[in-house]
N, C-alpha and C positions, 0 to 999 in steps of 0.2 A: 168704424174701421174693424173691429174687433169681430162684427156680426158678420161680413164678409170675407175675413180671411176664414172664420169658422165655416161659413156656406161653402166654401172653397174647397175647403179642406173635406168635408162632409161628403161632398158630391162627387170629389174624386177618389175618394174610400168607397163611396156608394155604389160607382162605378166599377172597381176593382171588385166587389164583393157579387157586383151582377156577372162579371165576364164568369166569375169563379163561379156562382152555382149554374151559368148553361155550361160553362165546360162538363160538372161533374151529372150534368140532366142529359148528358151527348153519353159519357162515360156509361151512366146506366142502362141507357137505352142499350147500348152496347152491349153491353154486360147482361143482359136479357134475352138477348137474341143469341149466345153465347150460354147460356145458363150458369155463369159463376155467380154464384150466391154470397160468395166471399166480395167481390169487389161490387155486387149490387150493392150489398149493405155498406160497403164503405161509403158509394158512394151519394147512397140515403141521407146515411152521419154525415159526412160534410154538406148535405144542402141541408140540412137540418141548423147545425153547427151558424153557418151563414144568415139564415134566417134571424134565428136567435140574436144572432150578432149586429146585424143590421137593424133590427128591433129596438135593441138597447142603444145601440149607438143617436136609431133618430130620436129615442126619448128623450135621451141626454138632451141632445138638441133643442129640442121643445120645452125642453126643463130651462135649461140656460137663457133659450129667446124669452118666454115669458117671465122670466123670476128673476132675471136678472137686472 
Protein backbone atom coordinates (compact mmCIF):
# COMPACT_ATOMS: atom_id res chain seq x y z
CA UNK A 1 0.00 0.00 0.00
CA UNK A 2 2.64 2.08 1.04
CA UNK A 3 4.75 1.46 -2.50
CA UNK A 4 1.76 2.95 -4.30
CA UNK A 5 0.67 5.80 -2.52
CA UNK A 6 4.61 6.73 -2.89
CA UNK A 7 4.33 5.95 -6.99
CA UNK A 8 1.39 8.17 -6.73
CA UNK A 9 2.65 10.63 -5.23
CA UNK A 10 6.07 10.53 -7.22
CA UNK A 11 4.56 10.57 -10.53
CA UNK A 12 2.44 13.49 -9.92
CA UNK A 13 5.43 15.63 -8.48
CA UNK A 14 7.13 14.15 -11.65
CA UNK A 15 4.68 15.45 -13.60
CA UNK A 16 4.47 19.01 -12.01
CA UNK A 17 8.33 19.26 -12.26
CA UNK A 18 7.87 18.25 -16.24
CA UNK A 19 5.12 20.88 -17.03
CA UNK A 20 7.67 23.36 -15.13
CA UNK A 21 10.98 22.69 -16.97
CA UNK A 22 8.95 22.97 -20.76
CA UNK A 23 7.21 26.09 -19.38
CA UNK A 24 10.69 27.58 -18.40
CA UNK A 25 12.36 25.73 -22.18
CA UNK A 26 9.33 27.93 -23.97
CA UNK A 27 10.44 31.08 -21.58
CA UNK A 28 14.03 30.70 -23.02
CA UNK A 29 13.48 30.10 -26.13
CA UNK A 30 11.78 33.32 -25.76
CA UNK A 31 14.12 35.01 -24.04
CA UNK A 32 16.65 34.26 -27.10
CA UNK A 33 14.95 35.41 -29.63
CA UNK A 34 14.45 38.63 -27.53
CA UNK A 35 18.18 38.73 -26.42
CA UNK A 36 17.61 39.15 -22.57
CA UNK A 37 20.47 37.43 -20.99
CA UNK A 38 18.98 38.11 -17.65
CA UNK A 39 15.78 36.02 -17.99
CA UNK A 40 17.84 33.35 -20.37
CA UNK A 41 19.90 32.53 -17.39
CA UNK A 42 17.10 32.50 -15.07
CA UNK A 43 15.61 30.55 -16.94
CA UNK A 44 18.78 27.94 -17.43
CA UNK A 45 18.74 28.01 -13.42
CA UNK A 46 15.45 26.80 -13.11
CA UNK A 47 15.61 23.91 -15.61
CA UNK A 48 18.69 23.17 -13.97
CA UNK A 49 17.28 23.61 -10.41
CA UNK A 50 14.29 20.91 -11.75
CA UNK A 51 16.48 18.49 -13.03
CA UNK A 52 18.57 18.23 -10.11
CA UNK A 53 15.44 18.03 -8.14
CA UNK A 54 13.81 15.31 -9.95
CA UNK A 55 17.17 13.40 -9.94
CA UNK A 56 17.10 13.22 -6.27
CA UNK A 57 13.65 12.94 -5.69
CA UNK A 58 13.69 9.49 -8.07
CA UNK A 59 16.85 8.29 -6.17
CA UNK A 60 15.09 8.54 -3.14
CA UNK A 61 12.61 6.49 -4.66
CA UNK A 62 14.76 3.78 -5.80
CA UNK A 63 16.57 3.88 -2.43
CA UNK A 64 13.29 3.32 -0.51
CA UNK A 65 11.77 0.57 -3.19
CA UNK A 66 14.95 -1.61 -2.91
CA UNK A 67 16.07 -1.04 0.82
CA UNK A 68 13.24 -0.90 2.18
Amino acid sequence: MFNIIMLVVFSLVTMFYAFYIVSHIRSAVDSANVSDRRALAKSFFAIGISVVTLAILWFQAAFVYFYR
